[in-house]
Structures are given as structure tokens and as C-alpha cells.
C-alpha positions in Angstrom: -13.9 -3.6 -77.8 -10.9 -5.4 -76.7 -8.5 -6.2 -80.1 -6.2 -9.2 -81.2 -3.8 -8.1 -79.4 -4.9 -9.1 -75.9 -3.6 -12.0 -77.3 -0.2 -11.2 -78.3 2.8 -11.4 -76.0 3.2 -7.5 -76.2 2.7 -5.3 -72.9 6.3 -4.8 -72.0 7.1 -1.6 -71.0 10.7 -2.1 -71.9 13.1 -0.6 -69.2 11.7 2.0 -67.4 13.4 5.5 -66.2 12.4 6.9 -62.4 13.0 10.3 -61.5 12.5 11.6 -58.3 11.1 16.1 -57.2 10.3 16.7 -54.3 7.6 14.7 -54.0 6.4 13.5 -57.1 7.9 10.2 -58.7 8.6 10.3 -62.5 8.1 6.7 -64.4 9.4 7.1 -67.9 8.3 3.9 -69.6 10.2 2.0 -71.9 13.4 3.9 -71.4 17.2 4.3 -73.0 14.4 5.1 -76.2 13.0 1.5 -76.2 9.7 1.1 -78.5 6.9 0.1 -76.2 3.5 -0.6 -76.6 0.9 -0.3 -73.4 -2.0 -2.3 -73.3 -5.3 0.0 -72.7 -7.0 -2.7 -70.8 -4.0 -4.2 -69.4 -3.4 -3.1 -65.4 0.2 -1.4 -65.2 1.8 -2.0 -61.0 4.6 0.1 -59.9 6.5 -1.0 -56.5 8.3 2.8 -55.5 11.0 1.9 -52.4 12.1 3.6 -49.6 9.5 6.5 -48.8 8.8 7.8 -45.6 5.2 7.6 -44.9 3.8 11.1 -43.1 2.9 11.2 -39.3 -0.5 9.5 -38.7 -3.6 11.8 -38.8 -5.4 10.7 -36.2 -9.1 10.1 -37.7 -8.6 12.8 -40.5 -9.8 12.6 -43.9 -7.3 10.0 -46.0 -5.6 11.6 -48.6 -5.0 10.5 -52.4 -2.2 10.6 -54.7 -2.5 11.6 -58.2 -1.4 9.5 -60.6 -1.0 11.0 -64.5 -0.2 9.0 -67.9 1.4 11.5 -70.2 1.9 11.2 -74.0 5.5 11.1 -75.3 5.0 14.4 -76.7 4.3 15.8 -73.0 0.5 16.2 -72.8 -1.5 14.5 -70.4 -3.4 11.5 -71.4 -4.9 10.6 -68.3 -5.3 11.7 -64.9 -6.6 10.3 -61.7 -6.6 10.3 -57.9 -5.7 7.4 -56.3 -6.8 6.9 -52.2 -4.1 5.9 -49.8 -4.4 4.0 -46.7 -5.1 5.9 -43.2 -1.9 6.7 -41.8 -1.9 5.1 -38.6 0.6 5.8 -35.4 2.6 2.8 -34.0 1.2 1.1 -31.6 2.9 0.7 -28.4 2.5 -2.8 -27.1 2.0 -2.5 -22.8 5.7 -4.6 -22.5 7.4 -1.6 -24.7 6.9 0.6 -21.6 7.6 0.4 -18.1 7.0 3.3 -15.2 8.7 2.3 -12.0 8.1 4.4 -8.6 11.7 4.8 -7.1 10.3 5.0 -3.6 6.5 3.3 -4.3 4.8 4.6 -1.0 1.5 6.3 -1.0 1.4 9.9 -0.7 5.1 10.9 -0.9 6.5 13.4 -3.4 9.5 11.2 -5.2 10.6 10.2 -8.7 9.3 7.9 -11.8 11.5 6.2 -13.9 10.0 5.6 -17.5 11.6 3.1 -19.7 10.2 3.0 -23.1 10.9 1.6 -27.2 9.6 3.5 -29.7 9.5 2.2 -33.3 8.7 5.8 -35.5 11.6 8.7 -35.9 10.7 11.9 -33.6 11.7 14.5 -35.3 14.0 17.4 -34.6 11.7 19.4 -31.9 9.2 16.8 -31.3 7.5 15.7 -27.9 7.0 13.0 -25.8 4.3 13.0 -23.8 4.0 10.9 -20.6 0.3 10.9 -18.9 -0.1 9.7 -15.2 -3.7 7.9 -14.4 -5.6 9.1 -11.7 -4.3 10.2 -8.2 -1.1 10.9 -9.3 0.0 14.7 -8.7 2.0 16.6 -10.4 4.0 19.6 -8.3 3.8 22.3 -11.3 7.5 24.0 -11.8 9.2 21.3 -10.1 9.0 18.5 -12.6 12.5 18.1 -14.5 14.0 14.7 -16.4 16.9 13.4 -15.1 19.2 10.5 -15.9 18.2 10.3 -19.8 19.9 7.2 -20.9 19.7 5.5 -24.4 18.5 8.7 -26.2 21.3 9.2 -28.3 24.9 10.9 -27.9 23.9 13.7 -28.9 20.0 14.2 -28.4 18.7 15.3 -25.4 14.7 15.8 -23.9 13.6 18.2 -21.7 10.0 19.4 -19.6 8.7 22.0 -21.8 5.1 21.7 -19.8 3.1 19.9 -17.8 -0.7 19.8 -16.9 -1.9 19.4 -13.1 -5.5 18.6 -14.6 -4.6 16.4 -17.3 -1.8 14.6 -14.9 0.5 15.3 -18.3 4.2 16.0 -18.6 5.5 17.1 -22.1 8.9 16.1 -23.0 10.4 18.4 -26.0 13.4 16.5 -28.1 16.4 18.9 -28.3 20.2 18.4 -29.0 22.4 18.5 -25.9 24.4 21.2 -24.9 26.4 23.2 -27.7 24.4 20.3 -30.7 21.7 21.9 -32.6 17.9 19.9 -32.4 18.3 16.7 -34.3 15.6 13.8 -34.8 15.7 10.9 -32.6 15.3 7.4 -34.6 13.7 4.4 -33.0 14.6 4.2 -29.6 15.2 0.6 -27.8 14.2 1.0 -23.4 15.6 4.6 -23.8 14.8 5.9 -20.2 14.5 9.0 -18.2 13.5 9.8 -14.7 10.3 12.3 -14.0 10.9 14.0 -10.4 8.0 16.1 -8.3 6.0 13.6 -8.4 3.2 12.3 -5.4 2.1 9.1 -5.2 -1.9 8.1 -4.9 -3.1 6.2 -2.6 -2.2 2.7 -1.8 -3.1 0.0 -4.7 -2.3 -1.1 -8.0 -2.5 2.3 -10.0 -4.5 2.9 -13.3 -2.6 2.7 -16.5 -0.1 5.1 -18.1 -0.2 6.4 -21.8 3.2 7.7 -23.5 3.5 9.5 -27.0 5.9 10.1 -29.3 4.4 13.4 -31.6 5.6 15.5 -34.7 6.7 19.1 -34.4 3.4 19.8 -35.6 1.7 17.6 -33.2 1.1 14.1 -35.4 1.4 10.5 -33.7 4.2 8.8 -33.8 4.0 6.0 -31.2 1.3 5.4 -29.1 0.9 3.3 -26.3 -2.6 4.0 -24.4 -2.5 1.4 -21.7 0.9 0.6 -20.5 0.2 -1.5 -17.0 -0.1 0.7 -14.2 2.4 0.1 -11.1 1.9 -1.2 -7.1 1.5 1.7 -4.4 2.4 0.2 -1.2 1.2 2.4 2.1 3.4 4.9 3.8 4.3 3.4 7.4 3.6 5.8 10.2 6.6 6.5 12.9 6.8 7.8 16.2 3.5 6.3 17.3 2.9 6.3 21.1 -0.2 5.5 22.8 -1.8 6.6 26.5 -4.7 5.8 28.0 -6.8 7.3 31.4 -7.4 3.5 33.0 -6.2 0.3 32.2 -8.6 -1.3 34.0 -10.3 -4.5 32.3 -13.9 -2.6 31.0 -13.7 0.4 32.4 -14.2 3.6 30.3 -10.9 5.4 29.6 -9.2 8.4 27.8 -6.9 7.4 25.0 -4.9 9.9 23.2 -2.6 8.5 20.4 -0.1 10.2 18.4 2.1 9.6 15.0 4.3 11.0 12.6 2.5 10.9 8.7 4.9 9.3 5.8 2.6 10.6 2.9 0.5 13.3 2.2 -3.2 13.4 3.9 -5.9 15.0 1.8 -7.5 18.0 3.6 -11.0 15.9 3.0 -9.5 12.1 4.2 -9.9 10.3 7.1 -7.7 9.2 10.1 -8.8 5.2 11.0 -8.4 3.4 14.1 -8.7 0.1 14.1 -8.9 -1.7 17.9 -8.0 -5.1 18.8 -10.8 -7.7 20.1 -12.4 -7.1 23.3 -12.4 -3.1 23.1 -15.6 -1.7 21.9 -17.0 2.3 22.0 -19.6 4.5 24.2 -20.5 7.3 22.8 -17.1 8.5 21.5 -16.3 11.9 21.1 -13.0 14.3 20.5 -11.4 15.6 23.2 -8.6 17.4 21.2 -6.4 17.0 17.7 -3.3 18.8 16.5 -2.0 18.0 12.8 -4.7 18.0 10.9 -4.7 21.1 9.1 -6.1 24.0 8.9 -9.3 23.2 8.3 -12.3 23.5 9.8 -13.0 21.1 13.3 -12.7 17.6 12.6 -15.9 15.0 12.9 -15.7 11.4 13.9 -17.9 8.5 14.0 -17.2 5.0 15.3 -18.8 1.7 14.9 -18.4 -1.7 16.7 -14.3 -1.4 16.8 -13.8 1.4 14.5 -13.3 4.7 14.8 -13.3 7.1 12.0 -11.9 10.9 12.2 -13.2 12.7 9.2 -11.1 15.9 7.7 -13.5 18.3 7.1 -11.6 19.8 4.3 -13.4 21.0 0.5 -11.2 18.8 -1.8 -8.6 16.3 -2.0 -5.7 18.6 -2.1 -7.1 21.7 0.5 -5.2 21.1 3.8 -3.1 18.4 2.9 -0.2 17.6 5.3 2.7 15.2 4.9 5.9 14.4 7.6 3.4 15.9 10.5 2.8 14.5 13.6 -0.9 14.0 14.6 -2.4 13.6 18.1 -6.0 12.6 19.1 -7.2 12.3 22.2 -10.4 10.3 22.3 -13.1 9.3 25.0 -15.9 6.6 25.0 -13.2 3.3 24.8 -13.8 0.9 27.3 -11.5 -1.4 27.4 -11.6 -5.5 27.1 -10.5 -8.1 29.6 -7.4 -9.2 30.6 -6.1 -12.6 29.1 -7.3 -12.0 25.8 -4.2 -12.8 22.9 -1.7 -9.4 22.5 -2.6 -7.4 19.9 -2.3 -4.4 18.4 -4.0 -1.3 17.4 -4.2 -0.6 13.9 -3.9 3.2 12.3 -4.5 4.2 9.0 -4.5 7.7 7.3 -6.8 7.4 3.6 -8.6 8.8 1.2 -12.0 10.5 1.4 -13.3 6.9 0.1 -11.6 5.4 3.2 -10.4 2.6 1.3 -7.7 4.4 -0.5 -4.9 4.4 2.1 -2.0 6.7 2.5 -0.1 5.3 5.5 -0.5 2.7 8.0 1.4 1.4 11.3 0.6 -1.2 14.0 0.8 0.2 17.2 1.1 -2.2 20.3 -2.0 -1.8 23.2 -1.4 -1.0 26.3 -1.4 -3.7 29.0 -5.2 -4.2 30.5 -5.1 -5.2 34.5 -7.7 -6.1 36.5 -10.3 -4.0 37.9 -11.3 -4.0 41.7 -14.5 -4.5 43.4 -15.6 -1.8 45.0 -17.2 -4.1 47.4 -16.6 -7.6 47.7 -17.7 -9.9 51.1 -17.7 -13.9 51.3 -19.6 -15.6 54.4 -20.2 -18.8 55.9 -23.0 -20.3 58.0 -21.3 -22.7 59.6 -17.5 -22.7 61.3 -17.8 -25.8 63.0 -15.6 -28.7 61.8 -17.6 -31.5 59.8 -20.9 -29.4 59.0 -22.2 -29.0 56.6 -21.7 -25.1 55.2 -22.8 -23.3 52.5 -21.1 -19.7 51.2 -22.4 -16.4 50.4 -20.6 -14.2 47.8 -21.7 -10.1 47.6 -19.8 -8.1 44.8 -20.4 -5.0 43.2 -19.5 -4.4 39.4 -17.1 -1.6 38.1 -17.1 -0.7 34.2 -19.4 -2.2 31.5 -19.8 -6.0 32.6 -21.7 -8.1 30.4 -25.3 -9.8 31.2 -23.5 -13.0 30.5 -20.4 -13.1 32.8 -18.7 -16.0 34.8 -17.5 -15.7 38.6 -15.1 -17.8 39.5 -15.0 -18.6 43.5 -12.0 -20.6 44.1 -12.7 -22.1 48.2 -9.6 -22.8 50.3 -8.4 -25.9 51.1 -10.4 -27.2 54.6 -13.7 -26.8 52.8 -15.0 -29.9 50.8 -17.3 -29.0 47.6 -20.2 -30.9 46.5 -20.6 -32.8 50.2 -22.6 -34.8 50.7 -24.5 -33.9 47.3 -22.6 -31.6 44.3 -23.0 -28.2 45.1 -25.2 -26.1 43.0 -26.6 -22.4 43.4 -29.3 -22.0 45.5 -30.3 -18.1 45.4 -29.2 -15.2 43.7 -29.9 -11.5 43.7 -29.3 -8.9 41.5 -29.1 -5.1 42.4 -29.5 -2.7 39.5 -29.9 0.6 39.2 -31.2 0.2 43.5 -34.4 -2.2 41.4 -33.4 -5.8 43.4 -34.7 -9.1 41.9 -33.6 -12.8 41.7 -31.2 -13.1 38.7 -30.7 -16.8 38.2 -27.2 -17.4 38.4 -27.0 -21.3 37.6 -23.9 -23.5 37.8 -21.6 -23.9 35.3 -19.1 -26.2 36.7 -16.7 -27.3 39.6 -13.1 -28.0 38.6 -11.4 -29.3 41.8 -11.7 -26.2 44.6 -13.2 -24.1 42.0 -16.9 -23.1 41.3 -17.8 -21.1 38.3 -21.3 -19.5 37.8 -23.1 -17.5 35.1 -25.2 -14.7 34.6 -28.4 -16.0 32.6 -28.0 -13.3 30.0 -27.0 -13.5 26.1 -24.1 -10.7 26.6 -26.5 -8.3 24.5 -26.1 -5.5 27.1 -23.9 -4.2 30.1 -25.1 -4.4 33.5 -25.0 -0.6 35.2 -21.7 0.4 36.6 -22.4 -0.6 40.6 -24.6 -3.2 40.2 -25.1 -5.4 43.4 -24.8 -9.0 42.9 -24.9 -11.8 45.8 -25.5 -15.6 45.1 -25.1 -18.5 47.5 -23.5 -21.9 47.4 -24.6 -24.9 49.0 -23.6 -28.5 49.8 -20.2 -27.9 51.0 -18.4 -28.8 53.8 -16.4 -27.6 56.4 -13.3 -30.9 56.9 -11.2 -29.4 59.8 -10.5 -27.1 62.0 -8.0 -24.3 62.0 -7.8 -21.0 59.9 -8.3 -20.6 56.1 -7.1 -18.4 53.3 -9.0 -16.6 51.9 -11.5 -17.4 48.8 -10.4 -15.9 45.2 -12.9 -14.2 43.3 -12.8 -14.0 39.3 -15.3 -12.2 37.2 -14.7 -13.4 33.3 -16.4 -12.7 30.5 -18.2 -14.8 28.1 -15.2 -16.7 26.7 -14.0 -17.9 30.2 -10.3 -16.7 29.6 -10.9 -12.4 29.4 -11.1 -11.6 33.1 -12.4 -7.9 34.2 -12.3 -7.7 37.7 -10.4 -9.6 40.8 -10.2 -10.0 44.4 -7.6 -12.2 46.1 -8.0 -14.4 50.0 -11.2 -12.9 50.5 -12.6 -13.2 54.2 -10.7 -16.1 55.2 -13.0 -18.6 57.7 -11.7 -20.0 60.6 -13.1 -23.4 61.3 -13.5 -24.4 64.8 -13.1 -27.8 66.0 -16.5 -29.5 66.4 -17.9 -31.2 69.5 -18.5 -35.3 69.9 -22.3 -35.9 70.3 -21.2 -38.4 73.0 -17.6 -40.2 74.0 -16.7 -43.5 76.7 -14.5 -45.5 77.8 -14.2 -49.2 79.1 -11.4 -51.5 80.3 -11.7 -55.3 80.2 -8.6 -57.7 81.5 -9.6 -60.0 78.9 -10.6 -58.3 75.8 -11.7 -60.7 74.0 -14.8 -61.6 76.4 -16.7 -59.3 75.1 -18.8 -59.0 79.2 -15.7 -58.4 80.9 -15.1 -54.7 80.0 -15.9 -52.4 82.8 -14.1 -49.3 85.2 -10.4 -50.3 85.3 -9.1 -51.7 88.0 -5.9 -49.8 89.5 -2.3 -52.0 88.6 -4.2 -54.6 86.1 -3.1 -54.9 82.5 -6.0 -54.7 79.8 -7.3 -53.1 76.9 -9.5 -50.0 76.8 -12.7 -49.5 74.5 -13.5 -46.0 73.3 -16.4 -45.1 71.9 -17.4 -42.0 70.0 -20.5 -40.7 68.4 -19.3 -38.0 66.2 -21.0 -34.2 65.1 -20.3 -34.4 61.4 -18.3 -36.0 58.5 -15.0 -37.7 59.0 -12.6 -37.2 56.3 -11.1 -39.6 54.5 -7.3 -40.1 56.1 -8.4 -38.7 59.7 -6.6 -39.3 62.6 -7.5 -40.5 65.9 -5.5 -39.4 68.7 -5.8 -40.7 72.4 -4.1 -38.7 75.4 -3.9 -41.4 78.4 -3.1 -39.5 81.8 0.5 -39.5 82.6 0.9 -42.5 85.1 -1.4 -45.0 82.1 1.4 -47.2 80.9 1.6 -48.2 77.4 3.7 -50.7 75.5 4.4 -52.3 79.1 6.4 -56.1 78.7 4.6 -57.3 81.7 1.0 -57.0 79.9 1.7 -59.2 77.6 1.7 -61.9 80.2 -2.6 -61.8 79.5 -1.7 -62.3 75.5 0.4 -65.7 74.7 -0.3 -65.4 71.1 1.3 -61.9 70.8 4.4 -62.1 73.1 5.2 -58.2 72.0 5.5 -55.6 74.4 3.3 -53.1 72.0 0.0 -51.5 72.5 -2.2 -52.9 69.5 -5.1 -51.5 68.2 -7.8 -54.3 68.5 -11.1 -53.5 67.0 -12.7 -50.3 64.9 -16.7 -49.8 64.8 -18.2 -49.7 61.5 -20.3 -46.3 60.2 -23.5 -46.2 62.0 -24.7 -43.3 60.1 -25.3 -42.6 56.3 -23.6 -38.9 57.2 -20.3 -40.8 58.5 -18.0 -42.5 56.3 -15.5 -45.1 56.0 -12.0 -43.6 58.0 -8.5 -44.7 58.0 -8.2 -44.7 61.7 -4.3 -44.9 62.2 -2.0 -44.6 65.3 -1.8 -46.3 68.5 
């Protein structure tokens, strides 16, 4: 039971002594032979300074220390074991350590810098261990660690062993040359460079772990996910590109080659990547060179992608870096011409196809025209002023869509929409030798220009050779002479991508047309209307011509009257009949009106 003396002033231990063995820690109370008297049921607290704690155990059992009370006289009073904390490593905060690619492009062998504080002492002969995340490889033998800065003057690291598997370098701590192994104390962005080291694929990498260890393996510092890095892709070189046809939807041959930055796994994928417009049929693999010695290649392609897949067993079997692929493919057809410059885009990747190794843009080729294999335009009517209509007959070349736009642009002497706006009046369609009417309809007429359509939705191609003749109506013919020739353009959908082209097609020639009836009257006195009649030989007068015309007169025509040589015109002595106009000129007097609703208004000029 506690005593009076729990309430008495007296549980000084006087001034105590400390010894220090190895590594037990003596307390001699009340020392210098000071009386002291300990309180049973007092508490005692001892603050011990300066001690080293051991290496952290990683999970392992925590372990005691045991603390004795001793009589004066040397025996023990009291024992017991007393449970320390769990030595832990140091953590590594993710901004005490930084790995930096020297050269950060996917799939090349180059060095890793690796800057790094530590806050624990590694001992003489410890290790540092550096672990790379995923799709980094490690070339075994070839890793060493150069340009070791901030380590110490005289303390040096070097690769004792590495693991391909684990993707783990061990760094042992030495002294440098002709200084005997030596600890290292806390370091502050000590650095050292790793070499022999690919790349993965393009990306922002996993992250990094770095240790510090004992000689005996404990954990020092720890840092278990220091920020991974960015891998950028390789760029391809030497890329060239050749193609069978150029010709806007026509089927061709391409073979492309390039040089490789990084290194293509044996099981990854070539990609192609084409601009707009193109678009595959049944493509296939002529030939490759460059890929290893694998077994064949396969490919596949869909919409504007094609896919050549390494046929390797792994990611490392067959893999080829600074080589120079070729691949000659067939099944491209080619887009139209007038379509926005582009470019095709090759990528070497993974097995995932989204990792990527290397990529390059590669300019396309230049697409022309095609030609119709047959083109013919005819008119049914060469006579100036009739009425016409025209008849276009093309064959296809290449994969045309259901949907395409001709463009027929007439030459100048024929008038569109005349009287009424022209329109499409019959159409056939030849396919496959099955003819039927195909319902090309009008789109619209921009000055001499008429565009029609196809009535399809562009889901399919129309079979190379297909026949196609429409005809145009309501147009017509404004004057004689000959005409260049019409201009046909087959577009696709968007109006602007054109696939094929023919240039002053069957030019017309318009002969002149024939007056439905023409006379002539002379009168002395013009102005009486009943005094025209045959002229009489030496009188002055006027003449009245009348003419019934065969078709349209154009706006801004031109009369022209050829007298015989000995009619005399603009004579003084006429005017003698005329005292209003005292001029010796031959006037024009009087113009019919339009007796027809085919004739119109004309700006009769001339004398």
C-alpha cells in the first residue's frame, strides 16, 4: 500500500553516472556517492542521446530492450523487456528523385541520368538500387554508371548486377580508386548516369523506385513511386513513296520505304495511316524487307488504315532498330484530285498498336486526272437560232461513286436554259452490259456550266467501264460559226475532288440559219405609208425590208444590208425629199415590233 512518503518531496535520484559498452547503457543513480531514495511506485524517465538507430526491418518482428534495476550491492533487483518501435526506412518523397532520358525517344538504346537525396548513412559496401517500370530494357553486361557527381570525394558506386526481368540495376558503394570502402552520409541530388538502356514505347512511363540498402540488405531510403518520365516517338528518315497510277480512283501499287529510329518488337506492328479520299480493296502484300527474321508478315486494313502485323513470339524475338523497311502494297485506290495536301502517316508500335516506337509524315504523291476511255458529246441541231439539246456518252475508269457530279461546261454560241431552264431529260446507265434509266437529275447551272448527279447515296462504286449517257435540253444554238469544244468533269460527292477529265470535246459547228421569208419595198415618200412599191431607176427614197426570221435573235444582233454596187447611199441630193433633215445620211426610219413569242426584243444597229 502506497506510504507517507508519496507525500514527501523525496524521489531525487541525485546526480546520476552513464556509462556506455558496446551496447548497453549504464545509469548509476545518485552518483559522486550521493544518498538517494527511489520511489517504488514513482515512474523513473531516462532521455539517452545520440544513438544510431539499426537499418529498418522491413515487417519483421520488433525487438525489445532490456532494462535492469540493480541493488548497490550488484544483484539484480528487477528485470524487464521493454518493446521498441518498428524500425522504419526513410521515405523518399517523389521530388527527392528525378530520372531524366538523355535522348527521350522510344525504342533507342541511350543513357538515364538519376538525381537523387537520401536522408540515412549507406554504409561501407552498401547498395543502391535503381528499378525501371515496365518497357524499359536493360542490355545485360553493358550497363555501367558514369558521371557520379555529389557522392563524396572519396566514395565511389559501381554496377555490381542487374536484372533483365526485374528491370533492376544494383549500385554497390565502394571508395574510389587507391581509398578503401567507406560509408556514404546523407546525400543532397547526388547523381549518376545509367547507360545500355532502351527506351519503351512512346508515353509518359510508369514510375521508378530507388533504394538505399545495408551491407546486409536493410532499408535505408526508400522511394517506391518517384514520377515516371515522357517518351516521345522516334521519327522515321529516309522515307520515300511510289505508287503504280496516280490516277484519281484508280487502283494502284504503292510500295513505301523508311529508315527505323528505335527498336521494333519482333511481335509489333507497322501502321499506315492515309490521307482523306484514299480508301482500300482487298489489300494484300506484295513484298517486305526489314522486318526480321521472322516468320511472313500478316496485314489487315480497315476504312484508311492499314496494319502490317510482325509475326514474331514475343516482344523482344526479331527486334530491329536503324533498319530500313520496304512494303509494297496493293488494293489502294486512290482519291480525287483537288482534295487539301496531305500526308501519309507511318507509325512502327507495339503489339498493343497504341504503344508507338517511331513515327514520320510522309508527303502523297500528286493524284491527276483520269481519262475516259470513251467520251462523245452531240447535238441535234446545227442550225443558228434553234433550239438544241446535247447528248453526253462517257465511260467510267477506277471505283466511281453512285453519287458523282458531271460537270459539262458548253462553249460560248450556245445559250443554256432557252427559252425555258434546261433540265435532264433522259439518262442511261450501262453496268456490267445490264442497261436501265439511272435518273441523273439537275443540280445546277452556273453561267455556261451544267452540273448533274448520279441519284445514289455514295454507298457503293459503280463497275470499272460503266456506260453512262444523259441528255440536256432547252438550249440554244445563238450563232453561227465553229465552237470549242465542251469540257467534261466527273467530281465526286463534295463537288471540289475531281476523278476523271476530258477537255474541248466534239466541238459543233453552227451553221447559219435560213429566213422563213425576206422583201423589199421602196417608196419616194416614206412617210405615206401607200407609196412604197418597186423602185424606180434615178429616184431618191427609202427602202422597207422585211424579214420573218427561223429562230431566236440574240440580244445585241446585228443587221447587215448589202445594197448592189451602183445603190447610192448617204447621197446630198436625197435629201432634197427631207426638209426637216437637211443631212446627207442614210437614216434608219422604222424597226417592226416581235410578232412572235419565240422572237425577242433586238438592238438592231447600223445603217
Amino acid at each position: 500500500p502506497p506510504g507517507p512518503e508519496r507525500l514527501e518531496p523525496l524521489h531525487g535520484t541525485g546526480t546520476p553516472l552513464l556509462s556506455i559498452t558496446d551496447s548497453v547503457a549504464t545509469i548509476q543513480l545518485a552518483g559522486l556517492r550521493q544518498t538517494s531514495l527511489a520511489d517504488a511506485q514513482a515512474g523513473y524517465q531516462v532521455d539517452l542521446t545520440n544513438i544510431r538507430n539499426p537499418y529498418a526491418n522491413e515487417g519483421l518482428a520488433r525487438t525489445s530492450a532490456t532494462f535492469t534495476l540493480f541493488y548497490n550491492n550488484g544483484s539484480i533487483w528487477h528485470e524487464t523487456q521493454v518493446l521498441l518501435p518498428e524500425f522504419v526506412y526513410n521515405p523518399m518523397l517523389p521530388s527527392a528523385a528525378l530520372f531524366e532520358l538523355l535522348n527521350p525517344s522510344a525504342g533507342i538504346v541511350g543513357n538515364m541520368r538519376v538525381t537523387f537525396s537520401t536522408s540515412g548513412e549507406i554504409p561501407a559496401l552498401g547498395r543502391i538500387e535503381v528499378t525501371l517500370p515496365a518497357g524499359f530494357v536493360l542490355l545485360e553486361g553493358s550497363v555501367v554508371a558514369l558521371e557520379q557527381r555529389n557522392l563524396g570525394s572519396d566514395r565511389a558506386v559501381y554496377v555490381s548486377a542487374i536484372s533483365t526481368t526485374l528491370r533492376r540495376v544494383t549500385l554497390l558503394v565502394t571508395g574510389r580508386l587507391g581509398t578503401p570502402p567507406g560509408a556514404i552520409p546523407a546525400l543532397d541530388r547526388a547523381s549518376l548516369v545509367l547507360t545500355a538502356i532502351r527506351t519503351p514505347a512512346a508515353g509518359l512511363t510508369g514510375t521508378f523506385q530507388i533504394k538505399t540498402l545495408s551491407t546486409g540488405g536493410d532499408v535505408v531510403d526508400f522511394g517506391d513511386a518517384i514520377p515516371g518520365t515522357i517518351v516521345v516517338p522516334g521519327t522515321l528518315t529516309d522515307m520515300t513513296v511510289g505508287a503504280s497510277d496516280s490516277g484519281a480512283r484508280l487502283a494502284a501499287d504503292y510500295s513505301f520505304s523508311f529508315r527505323t529510329t528505335g527498336v521494333l518488337p519482333g511481335d509489333g506492328k507497322v501502321i499506315l495511316e492515309l490521307p482523306f479520299g484514299y480508301f482500300l480493296q482487298t489489300i494484300s502484300l506484295l513484298s517486305y524487307n526489314g522486318l526480321g527474321s521472322g516468320s511472313a508478315p500478316s496485314i489487315t486494313g480497315a476504312d484508311r488504315t492499314i496494319v502490317v502485323h510482325l509475326n514474331g513470339t514475343n516482344s523482344s524475338s526479331d527486334a530491329i532498330a536503324q533498319t530500313t523497311v520496304t512494303l509494297s502494297l496493293r488494293g489502294i485506290v486512290n482519291p480525287g484530285t483537288g482534295s487539301a495536301s496531305a500526308a501519309y502517316l507511318i507509325k512502327t508500335a507495339h503489339s498493343n498498336g497504341a504503344s508507338i516506337v517511331d513515327q514520320g509524315y510522309l508527303d502523297a504523291i500528286s493524284i491527276t486526272t483520269a481519262l475516259f476511255p470513251l467520251r462523245a458529246v452531240a447535238i441535234s441541231e446545227a442550225r443558228a437560232g434553234q433550239p438544241n439539246t446535247i447528248t453526253v456518252t462517257f465511260e467510267t475508269a477506277g471505283f466511281i461513286p453512285d453519287d458523282m457530279r458531271m460537270v459539262v461546261a458548253v462553249p460560248d454560241g450556245l445559250g443554256l436554259s432557252l427559252p425555258y431552264t434546261s433540265a435532264v431529260n433522259s439518262s442511261t446507265c450501262c453496268e456490267l452490259g445490264i442497261c436501265s434509266a439511272c435518273g441523273i437529275t439537275l443540280v445546277r447551272i452556273t453561267a455556261q456550266e451544267v452540273m448533274v448527279k448520279l441519284p445514289g447515296a455514295g454507298a457503293r462504286n459503280l463497275e470499272p467501264g460503266t456506260n453512262i449517257t444523259f441528255t440536256i435540253d432547252n438550249i440554244r444554238n445563238l450563232f453561227a460559226g465553229a465552237k470549242n469544244g465542251f469540257d467534261l468533269t466527273l467530281l465526286l460527292s463534295d463537288e471540289i475532288s475531281a476523278a476523271m477529265q476530258a477537255k474541248d470535246v466534239d466541238g459543233p459547228v453552227i451553221i447559219p440559219g435560213t429566213c422563213l421569208s425576206a422583201s423589199a419595198d421602196f417608196a419616194e415618200y416614206p412617210n405615206l405609208e401607200g407609196s412604197y412599191n418597186d423602185p424606180i431607176a434615178g429616184h431618191c427614197g427609202s427602202y422597207r425590208f422585211q424579214v420573218q426570221l427561223h429562230g431566236v435573235l440574240p440580244a445585241g444582233a446585228v443587221f447587215r444590208v448589202t445594197f448592189p454596187s451602183n445603190v447610192l447611199l448617204n447621197d446630198a441630193w436625197c435629201d432634197s425629199i427631207d426638209n426637216v433633215r437637211q443631212q446627207p445620211v442614210t437614216r434608219l426610219t422604222f424597226t417592226r415590233e416581235p410578232i412572235t413569242l419565240e422572237d425577242f426584243v433586238s438592238e438592231a444597229t447600223g445603217n
